[in-house]
C-alpha positions as CSV (number, residue, x, y, z in Angstrom):
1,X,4.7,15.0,-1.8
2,X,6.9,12.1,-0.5
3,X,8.1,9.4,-2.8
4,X,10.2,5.8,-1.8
5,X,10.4,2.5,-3.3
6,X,11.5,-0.8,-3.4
7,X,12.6,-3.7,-5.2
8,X,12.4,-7.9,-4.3
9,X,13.0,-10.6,-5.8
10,X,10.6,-12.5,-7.2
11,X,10.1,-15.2,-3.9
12,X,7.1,-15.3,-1.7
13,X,9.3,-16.3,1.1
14,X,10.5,-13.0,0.9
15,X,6.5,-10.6,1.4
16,X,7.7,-9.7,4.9
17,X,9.7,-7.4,3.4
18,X,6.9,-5.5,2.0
19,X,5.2,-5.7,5.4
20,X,8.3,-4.0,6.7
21,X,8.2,-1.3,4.3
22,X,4.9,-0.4,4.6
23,X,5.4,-0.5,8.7
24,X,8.5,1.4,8.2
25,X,6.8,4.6,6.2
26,X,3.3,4.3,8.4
27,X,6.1,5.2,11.3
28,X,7.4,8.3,9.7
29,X,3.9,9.5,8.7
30,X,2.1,9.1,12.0
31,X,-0.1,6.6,10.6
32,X,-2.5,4.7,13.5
33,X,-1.7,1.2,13.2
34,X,-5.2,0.3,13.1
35,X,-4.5,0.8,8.7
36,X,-2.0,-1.3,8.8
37,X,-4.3,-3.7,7.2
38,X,-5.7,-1.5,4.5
39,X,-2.3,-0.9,3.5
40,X,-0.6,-4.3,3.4
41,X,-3.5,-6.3,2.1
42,X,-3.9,-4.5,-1.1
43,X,-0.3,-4.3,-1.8
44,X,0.4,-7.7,-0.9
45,X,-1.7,-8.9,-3.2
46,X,0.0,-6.9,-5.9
47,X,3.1,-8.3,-5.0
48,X,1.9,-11.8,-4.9
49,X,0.5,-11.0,-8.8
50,X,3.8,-9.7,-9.8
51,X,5.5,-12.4,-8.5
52,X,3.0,-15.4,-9.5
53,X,1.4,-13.9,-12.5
54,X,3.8,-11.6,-13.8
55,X,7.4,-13.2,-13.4
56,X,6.5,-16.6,-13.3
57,X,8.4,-17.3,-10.0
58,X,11.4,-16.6,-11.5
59,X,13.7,-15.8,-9.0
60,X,15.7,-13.7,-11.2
61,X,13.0,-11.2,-12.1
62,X,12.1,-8.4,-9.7
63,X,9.2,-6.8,-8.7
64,X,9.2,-2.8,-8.1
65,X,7.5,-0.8,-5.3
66,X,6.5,2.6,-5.6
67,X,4.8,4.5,-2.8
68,X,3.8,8.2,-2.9
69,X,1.8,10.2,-0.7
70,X,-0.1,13.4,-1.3
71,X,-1.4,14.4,1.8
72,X,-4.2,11.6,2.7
73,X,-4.0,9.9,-0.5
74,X,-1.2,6.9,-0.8
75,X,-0.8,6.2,-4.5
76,X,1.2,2.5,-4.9
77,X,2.3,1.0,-8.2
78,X,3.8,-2.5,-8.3
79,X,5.6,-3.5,-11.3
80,X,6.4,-6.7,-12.6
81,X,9.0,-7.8,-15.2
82,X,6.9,-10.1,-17.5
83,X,5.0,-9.7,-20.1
84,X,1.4,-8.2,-18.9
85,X,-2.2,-10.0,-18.9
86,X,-5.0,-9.5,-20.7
87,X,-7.2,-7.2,-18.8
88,X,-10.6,-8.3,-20.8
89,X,-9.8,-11.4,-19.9
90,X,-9.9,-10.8,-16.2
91,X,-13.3,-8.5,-16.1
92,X,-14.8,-12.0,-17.0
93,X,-13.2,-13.9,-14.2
94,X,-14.0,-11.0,-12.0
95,X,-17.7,-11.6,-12.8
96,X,-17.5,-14.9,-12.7
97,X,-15.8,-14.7,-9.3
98,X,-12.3,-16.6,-10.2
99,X,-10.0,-13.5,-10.1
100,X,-9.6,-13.3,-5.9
101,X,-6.5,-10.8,-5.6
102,X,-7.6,-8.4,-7.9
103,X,-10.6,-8.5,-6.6
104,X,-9.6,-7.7,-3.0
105,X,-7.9,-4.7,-4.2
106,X,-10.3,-3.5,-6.5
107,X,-12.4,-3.5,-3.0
108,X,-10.1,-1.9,-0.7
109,X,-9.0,1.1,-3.2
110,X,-9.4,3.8,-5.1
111,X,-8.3,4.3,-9.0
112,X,-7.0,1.1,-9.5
113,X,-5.1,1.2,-13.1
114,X,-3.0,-0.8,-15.5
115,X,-0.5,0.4,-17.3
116,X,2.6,-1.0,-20.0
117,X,0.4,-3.8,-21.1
118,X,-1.1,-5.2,-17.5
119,X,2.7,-5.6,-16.1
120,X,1.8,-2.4,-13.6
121,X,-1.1,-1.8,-11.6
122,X,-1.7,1.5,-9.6
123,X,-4.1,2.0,-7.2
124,X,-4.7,5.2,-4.6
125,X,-5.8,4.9,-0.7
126,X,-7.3,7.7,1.6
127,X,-5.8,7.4,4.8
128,X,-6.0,9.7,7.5
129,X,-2.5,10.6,9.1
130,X,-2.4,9.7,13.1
131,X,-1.5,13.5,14.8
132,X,1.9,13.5,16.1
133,X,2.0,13.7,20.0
134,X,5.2,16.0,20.9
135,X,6.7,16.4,24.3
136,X,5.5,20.0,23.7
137,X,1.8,19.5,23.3
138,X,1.8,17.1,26.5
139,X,3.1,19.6,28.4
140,X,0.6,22.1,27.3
141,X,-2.6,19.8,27.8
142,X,-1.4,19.4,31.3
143,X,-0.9,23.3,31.9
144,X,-4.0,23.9,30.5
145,X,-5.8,20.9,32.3
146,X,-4.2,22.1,35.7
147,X,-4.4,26.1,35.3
148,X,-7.7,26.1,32.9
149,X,-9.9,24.0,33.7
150,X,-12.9,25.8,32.4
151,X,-11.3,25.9,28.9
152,X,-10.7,21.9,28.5
């Protein structure tokens, strides 16, 4: 299982960062870019509830990014430092139509949770990982293309 995380402050001017982050671990897992969007969207959105929702745009509260992977499921949490929501509150403006960002994720994932009063949500993503191309294997295909034909 791999683990990482990260905190921000509590700025919008600052969700590049979170693009980075999610770049930076879809590069040391192989991951097509092509998910890029399925990744980001979701957790931007989280991030923009934390921030908006959660701490109020205070800039001296800070929102925490956890990211774990088990095989081809990514599990985030995002974590805010305020004082929750009230989750009934939002099934009505999710039938109603009002709530858009929880809405989006509740769309793109899996087991989407709150936990310690509404001030985390969780939520899971099956992702296929992009097979590694290695020096190795390129040199093989080519053997194999050249001397084999038949076979490939």
């Amino acid at each position: 299982m791999f683990y990482t995380h990260m905190e921000m402050d509590s700025d919008l001017s600052k969700l590049s960062e979170i693009e980075d982050f999610v770049q930076s671990f879809m590069q040391d897992f192989h991951i097509d870019s092509q998910y890029s969007g399925i990744l980001n969207t979701p957790l931007l959105e989280a991030v923009k509830n934390a921030i908006i929702h959660g701490n109020q745009s205070d800039p001296h509260k800070k929102v925490h990014i956890l990211c774990q992977n088990n095989e081809d499921r990514w599990t985030f949490s995002v974590k805010d430092e305020g004082k929750g929501f009230d989750f009934d509150q939002y099934l009505q403006q999710r039938i109603l139509g009002l709530s858009h960002g929880l809405s989006i994720i509740f769309t793109l994932c899996d087991n989407v949770e709150f936990q310690n009063n509404g001030s985390v949500i969780s939520f899971s993503i099956w992702l296929p990982k992009q097979k590694q191309e290695t020096p190795h294997r390129e040199w093989a295909q080519k053997v194999m293309k050249q001397y084999l034909p038949q076979l490939v």
